[in-house]
PyMOL Python script that loads the backbone (N, CA, C, O; Angstrom):
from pymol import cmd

cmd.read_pdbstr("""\
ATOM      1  N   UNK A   1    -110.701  26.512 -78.410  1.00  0.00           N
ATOM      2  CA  UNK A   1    -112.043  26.390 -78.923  1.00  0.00           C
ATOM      3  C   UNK A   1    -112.875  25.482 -78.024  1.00  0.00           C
ATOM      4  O   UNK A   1    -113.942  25.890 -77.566  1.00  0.00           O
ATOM      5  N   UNK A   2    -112.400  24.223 -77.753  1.00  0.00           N
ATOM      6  CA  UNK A   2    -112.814  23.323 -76.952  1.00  0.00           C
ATOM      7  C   UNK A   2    -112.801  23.957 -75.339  1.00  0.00           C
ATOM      8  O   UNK A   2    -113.649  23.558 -74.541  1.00  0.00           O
ATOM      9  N   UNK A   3    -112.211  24.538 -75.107  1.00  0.00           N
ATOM     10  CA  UNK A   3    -112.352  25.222 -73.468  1.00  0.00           C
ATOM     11  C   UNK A   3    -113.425  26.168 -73.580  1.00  0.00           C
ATOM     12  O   UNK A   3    -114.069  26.298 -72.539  1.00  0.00           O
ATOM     13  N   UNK A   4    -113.805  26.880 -74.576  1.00  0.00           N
ATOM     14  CA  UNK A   4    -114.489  28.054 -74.284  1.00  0.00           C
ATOM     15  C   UNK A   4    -116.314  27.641 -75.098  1.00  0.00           C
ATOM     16  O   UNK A   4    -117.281  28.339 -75.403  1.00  0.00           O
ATOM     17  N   UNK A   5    -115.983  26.094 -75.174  1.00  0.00           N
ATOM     18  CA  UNK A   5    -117.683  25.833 -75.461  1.00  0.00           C
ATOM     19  C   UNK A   5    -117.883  25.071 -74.193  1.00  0.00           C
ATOM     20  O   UNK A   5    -119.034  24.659 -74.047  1.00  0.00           O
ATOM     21  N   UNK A   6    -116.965  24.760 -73.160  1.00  0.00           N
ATOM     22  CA  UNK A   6    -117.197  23.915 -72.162  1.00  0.00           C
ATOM     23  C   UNK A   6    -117.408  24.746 -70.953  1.00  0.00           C
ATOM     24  O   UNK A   6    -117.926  24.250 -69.952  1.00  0.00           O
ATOM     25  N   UNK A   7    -116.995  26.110 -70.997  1.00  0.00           N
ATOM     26  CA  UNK A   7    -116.947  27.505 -70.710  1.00  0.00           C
ATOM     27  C   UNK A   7    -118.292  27.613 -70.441  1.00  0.00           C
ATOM     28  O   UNK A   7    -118.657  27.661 -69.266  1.00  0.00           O
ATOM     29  N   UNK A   8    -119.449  27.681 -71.754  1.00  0.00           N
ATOM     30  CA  UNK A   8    -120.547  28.014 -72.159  1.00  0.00           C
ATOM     31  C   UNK A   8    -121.386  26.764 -71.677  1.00  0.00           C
ATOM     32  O   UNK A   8    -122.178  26.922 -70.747  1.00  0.00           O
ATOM     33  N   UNK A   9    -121.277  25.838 -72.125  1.00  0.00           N
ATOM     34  CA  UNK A   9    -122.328  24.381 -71.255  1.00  0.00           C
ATOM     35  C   UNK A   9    -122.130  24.904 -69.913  1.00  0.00           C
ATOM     36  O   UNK A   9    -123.144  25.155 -69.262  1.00  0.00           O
ATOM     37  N   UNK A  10    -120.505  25.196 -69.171  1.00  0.00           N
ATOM     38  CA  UNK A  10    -121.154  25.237 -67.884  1.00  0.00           C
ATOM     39  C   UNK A  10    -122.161  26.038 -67.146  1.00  0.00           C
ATOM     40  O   UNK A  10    -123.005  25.784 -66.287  1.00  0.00           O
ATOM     41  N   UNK A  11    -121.665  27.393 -67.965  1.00  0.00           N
ATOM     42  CA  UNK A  11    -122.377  28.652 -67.356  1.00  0.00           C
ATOM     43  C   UNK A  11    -124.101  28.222 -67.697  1.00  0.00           C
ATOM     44  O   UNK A  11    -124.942  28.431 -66.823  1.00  0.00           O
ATOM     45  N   UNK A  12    -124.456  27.674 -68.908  1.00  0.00           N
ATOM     46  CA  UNK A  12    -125.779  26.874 -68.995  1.00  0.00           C
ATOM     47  C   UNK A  12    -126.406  26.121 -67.707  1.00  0.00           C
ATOM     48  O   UNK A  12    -127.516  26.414 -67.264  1.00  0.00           O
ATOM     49  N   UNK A  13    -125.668  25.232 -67.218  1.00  0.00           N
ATOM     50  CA  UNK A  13    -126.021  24.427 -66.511  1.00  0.00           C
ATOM     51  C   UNK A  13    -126.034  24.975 -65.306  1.00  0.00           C
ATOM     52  O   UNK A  13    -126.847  24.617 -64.454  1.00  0.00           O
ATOM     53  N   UNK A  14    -124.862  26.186 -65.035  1.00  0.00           N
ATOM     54  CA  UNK A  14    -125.270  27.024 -63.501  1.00  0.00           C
ATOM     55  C   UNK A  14    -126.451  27.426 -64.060  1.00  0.00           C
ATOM     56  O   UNK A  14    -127.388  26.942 -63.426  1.00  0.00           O
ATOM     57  N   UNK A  15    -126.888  28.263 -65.188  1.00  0.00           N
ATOM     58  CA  UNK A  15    -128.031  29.301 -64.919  1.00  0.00           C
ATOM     59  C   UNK A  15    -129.481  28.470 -64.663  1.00  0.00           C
ATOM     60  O   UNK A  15    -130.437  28.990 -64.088  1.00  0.00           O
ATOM     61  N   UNK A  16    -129.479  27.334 -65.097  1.00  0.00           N
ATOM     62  CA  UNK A  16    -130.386  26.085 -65.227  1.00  0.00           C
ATOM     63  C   UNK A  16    -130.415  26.082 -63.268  1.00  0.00           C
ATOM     64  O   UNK A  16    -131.175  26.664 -62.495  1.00  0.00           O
ATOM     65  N   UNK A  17    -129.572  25.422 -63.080  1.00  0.00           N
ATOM     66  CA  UNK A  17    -129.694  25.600 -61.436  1.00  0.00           C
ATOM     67  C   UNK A  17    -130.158  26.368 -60.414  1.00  0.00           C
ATOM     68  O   UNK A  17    -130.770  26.267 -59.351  1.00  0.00           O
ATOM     69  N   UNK A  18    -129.546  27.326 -61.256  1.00  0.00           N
ATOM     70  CA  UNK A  18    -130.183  29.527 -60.576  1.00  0.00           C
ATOM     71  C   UNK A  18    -131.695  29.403 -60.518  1.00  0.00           C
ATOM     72  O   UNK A  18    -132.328  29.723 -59.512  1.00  0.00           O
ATOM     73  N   UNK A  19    -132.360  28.841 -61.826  1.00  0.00           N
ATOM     74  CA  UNK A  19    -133.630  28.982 -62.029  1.00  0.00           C
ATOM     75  C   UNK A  19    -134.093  28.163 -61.418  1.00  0.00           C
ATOM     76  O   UNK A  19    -135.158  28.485 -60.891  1.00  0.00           O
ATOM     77  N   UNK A  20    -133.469  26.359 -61.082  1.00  0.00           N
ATOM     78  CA  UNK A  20    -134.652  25.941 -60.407  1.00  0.00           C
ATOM     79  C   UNK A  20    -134.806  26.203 -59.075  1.00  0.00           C
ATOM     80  O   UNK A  20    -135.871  25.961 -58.508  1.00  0.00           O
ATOM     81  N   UNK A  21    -133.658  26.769 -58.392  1.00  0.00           N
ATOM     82  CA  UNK A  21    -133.007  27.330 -57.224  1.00  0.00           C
ATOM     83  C   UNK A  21    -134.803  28.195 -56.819  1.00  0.00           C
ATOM     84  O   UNK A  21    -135.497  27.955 -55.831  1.00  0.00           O
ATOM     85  N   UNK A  22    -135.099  29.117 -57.882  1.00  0.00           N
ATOM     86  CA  UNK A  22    -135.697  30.267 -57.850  1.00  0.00           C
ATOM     87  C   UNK A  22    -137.074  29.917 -57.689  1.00  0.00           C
ATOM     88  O   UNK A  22    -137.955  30.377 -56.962  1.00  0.00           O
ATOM     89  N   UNK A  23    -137.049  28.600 -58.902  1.00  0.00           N
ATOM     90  CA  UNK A  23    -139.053  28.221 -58.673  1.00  0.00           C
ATOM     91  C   UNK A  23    -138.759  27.428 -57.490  1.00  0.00           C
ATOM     92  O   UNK A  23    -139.879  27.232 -57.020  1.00  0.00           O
ATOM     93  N   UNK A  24    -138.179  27.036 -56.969  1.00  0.00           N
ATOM     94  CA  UNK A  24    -138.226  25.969 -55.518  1.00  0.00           C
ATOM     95  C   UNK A  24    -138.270  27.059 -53.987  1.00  0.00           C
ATOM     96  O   UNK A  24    -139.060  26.958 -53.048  1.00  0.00           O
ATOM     97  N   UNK A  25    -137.150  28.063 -54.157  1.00  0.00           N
ATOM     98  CA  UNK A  25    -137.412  29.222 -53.427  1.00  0.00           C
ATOM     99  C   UNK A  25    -138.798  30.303 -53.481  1.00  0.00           C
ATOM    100  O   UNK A  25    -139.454  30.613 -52.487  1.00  0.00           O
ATOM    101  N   UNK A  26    -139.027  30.725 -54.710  1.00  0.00           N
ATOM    102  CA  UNK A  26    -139.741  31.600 -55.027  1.00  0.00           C
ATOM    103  C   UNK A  26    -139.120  32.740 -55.086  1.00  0.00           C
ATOM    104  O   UNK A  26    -139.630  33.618 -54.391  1.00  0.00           O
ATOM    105  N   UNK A  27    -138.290  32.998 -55.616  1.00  0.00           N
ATOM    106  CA  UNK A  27    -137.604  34.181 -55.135  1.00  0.00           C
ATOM    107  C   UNK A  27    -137.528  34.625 -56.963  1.00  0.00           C
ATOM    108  O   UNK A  27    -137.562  33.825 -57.898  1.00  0.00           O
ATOM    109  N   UNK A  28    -137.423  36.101 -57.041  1.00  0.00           N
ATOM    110  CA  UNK A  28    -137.362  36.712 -57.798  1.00  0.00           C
ATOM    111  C   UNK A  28    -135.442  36.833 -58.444  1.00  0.00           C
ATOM    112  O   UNK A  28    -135.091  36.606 -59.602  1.00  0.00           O
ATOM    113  N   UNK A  29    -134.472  37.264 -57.223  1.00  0.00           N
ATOM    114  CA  UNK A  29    -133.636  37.367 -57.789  1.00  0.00           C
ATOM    115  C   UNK A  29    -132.617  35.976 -58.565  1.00  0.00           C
ATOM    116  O   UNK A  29    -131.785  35.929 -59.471  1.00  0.00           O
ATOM    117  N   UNK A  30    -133.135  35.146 -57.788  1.00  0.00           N
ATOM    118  CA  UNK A  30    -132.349  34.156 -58.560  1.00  0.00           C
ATOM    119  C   UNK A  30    -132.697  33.852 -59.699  1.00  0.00           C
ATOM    120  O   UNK A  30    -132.011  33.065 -60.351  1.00  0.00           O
ATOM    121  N   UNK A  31    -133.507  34.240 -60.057  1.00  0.00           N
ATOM    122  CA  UNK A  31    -134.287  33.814 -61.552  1.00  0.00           C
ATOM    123  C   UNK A  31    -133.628  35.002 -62.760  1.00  0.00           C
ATOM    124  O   UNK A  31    -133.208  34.845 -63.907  1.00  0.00           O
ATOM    125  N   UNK A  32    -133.755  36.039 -62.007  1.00  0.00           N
ATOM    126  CA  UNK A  32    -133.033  37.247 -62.695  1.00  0.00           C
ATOM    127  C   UNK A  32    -131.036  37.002 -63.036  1.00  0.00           C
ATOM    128  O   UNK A  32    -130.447  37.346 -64.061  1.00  0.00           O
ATOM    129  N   UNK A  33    -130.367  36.259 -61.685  1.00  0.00           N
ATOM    130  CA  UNK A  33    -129.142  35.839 -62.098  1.00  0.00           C
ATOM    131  C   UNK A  33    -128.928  34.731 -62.942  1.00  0.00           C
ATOM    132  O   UNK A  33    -127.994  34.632 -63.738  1.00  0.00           O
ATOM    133  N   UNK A  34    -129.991  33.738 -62.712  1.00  0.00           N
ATOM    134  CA  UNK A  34    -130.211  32.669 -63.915  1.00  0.00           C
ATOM    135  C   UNK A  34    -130.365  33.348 -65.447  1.00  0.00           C
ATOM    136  O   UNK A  34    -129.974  32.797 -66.476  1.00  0.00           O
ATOM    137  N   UNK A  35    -130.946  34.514 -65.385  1.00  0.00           N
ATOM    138  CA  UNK A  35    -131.283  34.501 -66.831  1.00  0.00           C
ATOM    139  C   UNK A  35    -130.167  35.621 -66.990  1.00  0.00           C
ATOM    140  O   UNK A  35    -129.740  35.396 -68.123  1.00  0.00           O
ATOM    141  N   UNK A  36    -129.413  36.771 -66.453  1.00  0.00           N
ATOM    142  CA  UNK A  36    -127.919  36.792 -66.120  1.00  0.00           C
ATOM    143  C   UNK A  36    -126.940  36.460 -66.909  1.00  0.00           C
ATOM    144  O   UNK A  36    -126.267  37.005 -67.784  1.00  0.00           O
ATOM    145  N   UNK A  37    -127.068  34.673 -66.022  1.00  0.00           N
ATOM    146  CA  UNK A  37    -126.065  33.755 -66.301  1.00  0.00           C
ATOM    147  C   UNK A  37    -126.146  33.387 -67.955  1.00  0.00           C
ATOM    148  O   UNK A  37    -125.101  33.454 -68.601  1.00  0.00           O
ATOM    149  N   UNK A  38    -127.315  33.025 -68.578  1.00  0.00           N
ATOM    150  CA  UNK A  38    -127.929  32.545 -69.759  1.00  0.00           C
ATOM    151  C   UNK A  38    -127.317  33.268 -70.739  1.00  0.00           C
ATOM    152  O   UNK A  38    -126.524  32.745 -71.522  1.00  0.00           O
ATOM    153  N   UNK A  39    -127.730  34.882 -70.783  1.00  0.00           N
ATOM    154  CA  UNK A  39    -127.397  35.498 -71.382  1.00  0.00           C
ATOM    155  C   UNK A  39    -126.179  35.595 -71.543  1.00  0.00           C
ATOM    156  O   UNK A  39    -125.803  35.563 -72.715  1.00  0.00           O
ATOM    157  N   UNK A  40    -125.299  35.721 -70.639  1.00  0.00           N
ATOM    158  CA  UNK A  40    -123.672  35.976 -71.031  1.00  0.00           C
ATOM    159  C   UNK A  40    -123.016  34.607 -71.770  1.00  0.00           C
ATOM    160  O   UNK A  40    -122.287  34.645 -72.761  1.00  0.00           O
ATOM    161  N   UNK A  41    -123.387  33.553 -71.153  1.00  0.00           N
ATOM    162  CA  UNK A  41    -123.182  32.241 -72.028  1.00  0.00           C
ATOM    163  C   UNK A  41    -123.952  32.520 -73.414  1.00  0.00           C
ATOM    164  O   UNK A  41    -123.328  31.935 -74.299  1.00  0.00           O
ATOM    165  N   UNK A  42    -124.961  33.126 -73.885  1.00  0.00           N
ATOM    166  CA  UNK A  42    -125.310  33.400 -75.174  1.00  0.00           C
ATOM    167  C   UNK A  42    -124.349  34.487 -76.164  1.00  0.00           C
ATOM    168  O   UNK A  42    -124.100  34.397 -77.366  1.00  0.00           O
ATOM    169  N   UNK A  43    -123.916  35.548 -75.153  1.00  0.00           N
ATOM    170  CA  UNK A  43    -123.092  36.651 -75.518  1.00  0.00           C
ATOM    171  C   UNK A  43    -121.914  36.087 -75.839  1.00  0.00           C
ATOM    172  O   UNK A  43    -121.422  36.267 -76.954  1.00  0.00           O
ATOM    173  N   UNK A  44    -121.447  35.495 -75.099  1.00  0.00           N
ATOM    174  CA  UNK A  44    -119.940  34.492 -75.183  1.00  0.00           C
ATOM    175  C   UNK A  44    -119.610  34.019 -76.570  1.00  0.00           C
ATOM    176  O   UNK A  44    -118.686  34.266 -77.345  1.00  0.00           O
ATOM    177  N   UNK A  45    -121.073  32.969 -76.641  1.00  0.00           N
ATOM    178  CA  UNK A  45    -120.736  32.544 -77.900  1.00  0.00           C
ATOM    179  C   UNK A  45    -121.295  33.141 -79.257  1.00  0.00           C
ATOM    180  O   UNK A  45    -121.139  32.766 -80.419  1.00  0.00           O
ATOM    181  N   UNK A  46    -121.823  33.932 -78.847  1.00  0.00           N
ATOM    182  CA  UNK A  46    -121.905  34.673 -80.351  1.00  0.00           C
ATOM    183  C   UNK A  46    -120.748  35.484 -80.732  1.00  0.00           C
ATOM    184  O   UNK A  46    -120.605  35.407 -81.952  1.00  0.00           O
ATOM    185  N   UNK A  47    -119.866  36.230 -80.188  1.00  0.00           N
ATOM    186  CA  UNK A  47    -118.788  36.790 -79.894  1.00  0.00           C
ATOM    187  C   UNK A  47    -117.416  35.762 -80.380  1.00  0.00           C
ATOM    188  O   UNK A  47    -116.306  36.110 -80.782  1.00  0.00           O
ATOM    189  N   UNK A  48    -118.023  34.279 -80.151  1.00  0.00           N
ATOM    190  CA  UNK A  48    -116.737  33.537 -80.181  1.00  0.00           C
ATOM    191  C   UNK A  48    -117.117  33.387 -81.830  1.00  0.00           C
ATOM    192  O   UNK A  48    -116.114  33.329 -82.542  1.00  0.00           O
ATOM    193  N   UNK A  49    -118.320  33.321 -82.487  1.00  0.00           N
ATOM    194  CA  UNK A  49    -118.321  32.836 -83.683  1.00  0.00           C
ATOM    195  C   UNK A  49    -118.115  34.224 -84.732  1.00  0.00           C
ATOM    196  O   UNK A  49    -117.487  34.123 -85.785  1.00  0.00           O
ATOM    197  N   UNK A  50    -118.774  35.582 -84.251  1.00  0.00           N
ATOM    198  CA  UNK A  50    -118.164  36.703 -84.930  1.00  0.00           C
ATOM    199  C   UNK A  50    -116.740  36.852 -85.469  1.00  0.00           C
ATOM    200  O   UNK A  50    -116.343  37.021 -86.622  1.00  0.00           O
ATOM    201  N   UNK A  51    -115.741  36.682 -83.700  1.00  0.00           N
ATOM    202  CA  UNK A  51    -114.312  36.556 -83.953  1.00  0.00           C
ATOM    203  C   UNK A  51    -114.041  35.639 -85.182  1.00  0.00           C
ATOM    204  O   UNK A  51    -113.265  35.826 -86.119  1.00  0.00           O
ATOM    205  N   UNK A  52    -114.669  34.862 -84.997  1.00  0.00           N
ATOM    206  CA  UNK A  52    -113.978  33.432 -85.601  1.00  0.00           C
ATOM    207  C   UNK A  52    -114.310  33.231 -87.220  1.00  0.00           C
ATOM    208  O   UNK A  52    -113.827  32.394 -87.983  1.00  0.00           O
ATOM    209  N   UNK A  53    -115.364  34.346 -87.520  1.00  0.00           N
ATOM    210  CA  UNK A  53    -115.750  35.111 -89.327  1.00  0.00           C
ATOM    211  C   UNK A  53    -114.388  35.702 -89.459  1.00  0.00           C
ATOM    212  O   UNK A  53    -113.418  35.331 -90.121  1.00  0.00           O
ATOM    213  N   UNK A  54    -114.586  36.854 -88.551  1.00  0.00           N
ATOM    214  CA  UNK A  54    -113.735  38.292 -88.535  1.00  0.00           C
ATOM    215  C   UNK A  54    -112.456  37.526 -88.853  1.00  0.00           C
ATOM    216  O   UNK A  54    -111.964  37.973 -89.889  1.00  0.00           O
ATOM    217  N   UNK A  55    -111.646  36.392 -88.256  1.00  0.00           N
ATOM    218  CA  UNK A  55    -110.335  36.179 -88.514  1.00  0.00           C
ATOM    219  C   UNK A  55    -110.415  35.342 -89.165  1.00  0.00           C
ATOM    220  O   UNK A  55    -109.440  34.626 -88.939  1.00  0.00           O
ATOM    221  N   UNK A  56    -111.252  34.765 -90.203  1.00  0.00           N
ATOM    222  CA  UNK A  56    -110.924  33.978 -91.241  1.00  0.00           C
ATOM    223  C   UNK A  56    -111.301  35.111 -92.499  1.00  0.00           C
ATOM    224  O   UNK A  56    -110.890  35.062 -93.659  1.00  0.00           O
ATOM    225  N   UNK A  57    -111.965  35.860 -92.053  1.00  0.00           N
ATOM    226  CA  UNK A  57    -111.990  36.971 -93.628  1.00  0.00           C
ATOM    227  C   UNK A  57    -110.227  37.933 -93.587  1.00  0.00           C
ATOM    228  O   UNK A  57    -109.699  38.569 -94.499  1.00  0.00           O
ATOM    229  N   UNK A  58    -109.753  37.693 -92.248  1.00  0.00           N
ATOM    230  CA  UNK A  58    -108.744  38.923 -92.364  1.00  0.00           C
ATOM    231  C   UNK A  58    -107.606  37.966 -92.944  1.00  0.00           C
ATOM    232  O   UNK A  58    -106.621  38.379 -93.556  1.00  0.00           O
ATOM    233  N   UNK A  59    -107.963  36.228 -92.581  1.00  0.00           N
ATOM    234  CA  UNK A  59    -106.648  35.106 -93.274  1.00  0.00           C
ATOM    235  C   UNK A  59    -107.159  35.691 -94.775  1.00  0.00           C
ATOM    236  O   UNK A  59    -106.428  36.326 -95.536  1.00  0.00           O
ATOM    237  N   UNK A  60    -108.168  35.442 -94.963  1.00  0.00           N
ATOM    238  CA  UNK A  60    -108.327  35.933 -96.584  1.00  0.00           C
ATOM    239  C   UNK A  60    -108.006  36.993 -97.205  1.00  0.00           C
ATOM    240  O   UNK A  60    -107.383  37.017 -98.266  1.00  0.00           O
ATOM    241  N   UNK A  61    -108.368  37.848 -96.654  1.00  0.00           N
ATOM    242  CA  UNK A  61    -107.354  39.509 -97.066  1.00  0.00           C
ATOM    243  C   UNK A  61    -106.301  39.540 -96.985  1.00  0.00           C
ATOM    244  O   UNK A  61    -105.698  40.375 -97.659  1.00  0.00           O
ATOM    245  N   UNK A  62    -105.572  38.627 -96.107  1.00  0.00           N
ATOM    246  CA  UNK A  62    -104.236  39.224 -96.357  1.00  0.00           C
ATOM    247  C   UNK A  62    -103.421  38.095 -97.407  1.00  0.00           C
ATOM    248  O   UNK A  62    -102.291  38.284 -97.856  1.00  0.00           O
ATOM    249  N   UNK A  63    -104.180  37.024 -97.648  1.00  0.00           N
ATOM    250  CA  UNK A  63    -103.312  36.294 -98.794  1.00  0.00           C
ATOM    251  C   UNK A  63    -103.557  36.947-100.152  1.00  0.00           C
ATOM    252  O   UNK A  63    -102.979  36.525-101.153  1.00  0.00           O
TER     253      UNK A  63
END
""", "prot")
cmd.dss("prot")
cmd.show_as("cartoon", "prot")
cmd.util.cbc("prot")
cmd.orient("prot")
């Protein structure tokens, strides 16, 4: 649990970088892998908290 929110801060803090990477460059694509990066760290953890319903309703079904 603890690895995979530290997982998510990091990928935050790359995409944070990507972007300022992008307004300091001007460049279009880094801004696009920054927000990329953002998103899958958002996907991650919504995914980690679905699972984490999903297998406490299935501890409950099966007691």
């Amino acid at each position: 649990m603890v690895i995979i929110l530290i997982f998510v801060i990091a990928l935050v803090a790359w995409s944070l970088h990507l972007m300022q990477e992008a307004v300091d460059r001007k460049e279009f694509s880094l801004m696009l892998a920054g927000f990329l990066v953002a998103s899958s760290a958002a996907a991650m953890l919504a995914v980690y908290f679905l699972m984490g319903s999903y297998v406490g309703f299935m501890a409950h079904v099966a007691q």
